[in-house]
MILUM-208028 format. One record per residue (C-alpha): residue in one letter; x, y, z. Coordinates in steps of 0.02 Angstrom, whole numbers, padded with zeros to 5 digits. Layout:
  residuo      px      py      pz
        A       X       Y       Z
...
This chain:
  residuo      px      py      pz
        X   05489   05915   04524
        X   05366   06013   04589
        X   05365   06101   04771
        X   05210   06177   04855
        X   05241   06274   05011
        X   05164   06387   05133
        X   05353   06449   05180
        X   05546   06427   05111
        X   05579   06297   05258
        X   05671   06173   05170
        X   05610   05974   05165
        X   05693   05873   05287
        X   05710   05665   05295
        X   05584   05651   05136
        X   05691   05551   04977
        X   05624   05624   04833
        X   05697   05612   04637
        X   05638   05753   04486
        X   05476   05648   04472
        X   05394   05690   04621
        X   05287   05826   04669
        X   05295   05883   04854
        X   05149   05967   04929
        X   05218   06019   05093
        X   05130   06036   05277
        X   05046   06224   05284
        X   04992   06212   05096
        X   04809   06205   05038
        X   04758   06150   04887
        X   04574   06148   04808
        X   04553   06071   04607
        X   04595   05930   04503
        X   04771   05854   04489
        X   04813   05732   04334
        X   04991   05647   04366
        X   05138   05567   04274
        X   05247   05583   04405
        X   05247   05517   04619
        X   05164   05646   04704
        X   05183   05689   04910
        X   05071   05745   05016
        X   05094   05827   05176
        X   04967   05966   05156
        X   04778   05969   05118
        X   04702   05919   04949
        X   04520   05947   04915
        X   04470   05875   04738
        X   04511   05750   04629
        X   04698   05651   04601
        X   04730   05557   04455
        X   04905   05494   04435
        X   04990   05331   04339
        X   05111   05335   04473
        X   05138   05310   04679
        X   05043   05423   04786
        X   05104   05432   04980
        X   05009   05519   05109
        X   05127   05597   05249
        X   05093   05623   05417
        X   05015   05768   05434
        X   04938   05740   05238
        X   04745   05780   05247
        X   04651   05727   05087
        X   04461   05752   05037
        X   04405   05702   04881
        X   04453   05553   04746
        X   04606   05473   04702
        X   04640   05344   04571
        X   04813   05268   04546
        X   04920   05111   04555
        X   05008   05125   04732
        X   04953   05244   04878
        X   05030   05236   05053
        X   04928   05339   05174
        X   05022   05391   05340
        X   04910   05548   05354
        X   04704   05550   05336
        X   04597   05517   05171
        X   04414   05528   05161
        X   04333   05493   05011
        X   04338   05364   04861
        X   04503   05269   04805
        X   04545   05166   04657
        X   04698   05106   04668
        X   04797   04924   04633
        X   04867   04931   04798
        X   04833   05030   04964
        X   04948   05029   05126
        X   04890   05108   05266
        X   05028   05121   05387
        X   05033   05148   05571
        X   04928   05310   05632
        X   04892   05317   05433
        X   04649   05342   05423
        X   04561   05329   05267
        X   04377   05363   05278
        X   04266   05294   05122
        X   04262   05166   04979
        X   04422   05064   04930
        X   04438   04963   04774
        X   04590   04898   04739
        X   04680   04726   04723
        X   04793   04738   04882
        X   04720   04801   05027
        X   04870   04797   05165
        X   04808   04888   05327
        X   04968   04893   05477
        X   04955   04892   05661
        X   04884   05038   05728
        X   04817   05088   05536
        X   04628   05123   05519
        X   04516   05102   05379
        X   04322   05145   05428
        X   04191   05120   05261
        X   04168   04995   05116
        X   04311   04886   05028
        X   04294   04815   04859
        X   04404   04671   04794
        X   04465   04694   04617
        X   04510   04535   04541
        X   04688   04501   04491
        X   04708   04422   04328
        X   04795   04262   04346
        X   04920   04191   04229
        X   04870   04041   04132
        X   04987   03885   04188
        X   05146   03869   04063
        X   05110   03713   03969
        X   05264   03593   03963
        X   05326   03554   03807
């Protein structure tokens, strides 16, 4: 696990395991990020995310830029491009851009200004009785 932060305060109320990476409120980060592992964000990003994994956007989580993955939950702000197979955005959660992804589950009080795309699911063939 990796932890980005501005100052030694420790994280409180945020379940985390050794395969997340924590960037923490007060840190700025500019670049390019490829993932394995979960990643949190309650700090900036500017660039580009690419992780195989769950990305979750805290509260005060501010990202600019591109992300690609299977699962993002945004509580915070995104503006940009995402490419995901499935995208909450949860109460107070914003994301600003293009979405393309399978699942596109928006709560109460969530916002999503910009363009949506619809990727198709693959459907299972019908088991054929024997």
């Amino acid at each position: 696990m990796a932890i980005f932060n501005k100052n030694d305060t420790q994280l409180k109320n945020h379940s985390t395991d050794a395969n997340t990476t924590i960037i923490t409120a007060g840190s700025i980060i500019k670049g390019d990020m490829q993932l394995s592992c979960n990643l949190y964000i309650d700090g900036e990003f500017e660039g580009t995310i690419n992780s195989k994994n769950e990305i979750n956007i805290g509260k005060n989580g501010r990202i600019k830029g591109e992300i690609t993955t299977t699962n993002l939950i945004v509580q915070g702000f995104v503006e940009g491009s995402v490419k995901v197979d499935r995208v909450d955005i949860k109460a107070g959660g914003k994301v600003q851009g293009t979405i393309e992804a399978s699942e596109l589950v928006i709560e109460s009080k969530g916002s999503f200004e910009g363009s949506s795309i619809v990727k198709s699911i693959k459907q299972q063939e019908p088991k054929k009785k024997a």
